[in-house]
C-alpha positions, 0 to 999 in steps of 0.5 A, a space after each residue: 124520660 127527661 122532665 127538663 133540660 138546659 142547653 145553650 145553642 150560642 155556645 155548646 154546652 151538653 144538655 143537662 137533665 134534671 130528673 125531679 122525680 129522682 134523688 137527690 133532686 125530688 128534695 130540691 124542686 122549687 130551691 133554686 137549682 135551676 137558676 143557678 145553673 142557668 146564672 152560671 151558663 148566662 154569666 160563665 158561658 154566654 148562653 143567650 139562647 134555649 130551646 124549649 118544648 113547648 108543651 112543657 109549660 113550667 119550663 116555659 114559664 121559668 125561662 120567661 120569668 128569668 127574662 127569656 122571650 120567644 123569637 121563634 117556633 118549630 112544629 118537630 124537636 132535633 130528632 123530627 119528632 111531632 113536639 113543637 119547640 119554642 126557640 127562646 132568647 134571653 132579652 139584653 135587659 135581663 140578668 146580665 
């Protein structure tokens, strides 16, 4: 099971799962690891764009309050399984 992931469709990059439940990451929850990864692909890679499950609600919640907006929304995920994804861009007035 994956409890999140980043990736970025303007560029590829592989999704990189970050397991929270699993060491060394149980003890960083909440630390910063996730923004950072995410600075590094908005400010090193160009990434612009992500793809989130929509019933993953602290994840939604992240990329909004890093300034990602909603321009779309899928009912299946890439593997036409019934998740509803939000397709999400990040406003060219945030972080960069």
């Amino acid at each position: 099971r994956r409890d999140g992931w980043m990736n970025s469709i303007s560029i590829i990059v592989p999704s990189t799962p970050i397991k929270p439940t699993t060491w060394p990451f149980s003890s960083l929850r909440g630390c910063g690891l996730g923004s950072l990864l995410l600075d590094h692909a908005v400010s090193e890679h160009g990434a612009t764009l992500v793809d989130v499950n929509e019933q993953n609600e602290q994840a939604v919640g992240f990329y909004g309050h890093y300034g990602f907006e909603v321009i779309d929304r899928s009912e299946t995920d890439g593997m036409g399984d019934p998740f509803p994804i939000l397709h999400m861009r990040l406003c060219p007035t945030s972080h960069g």
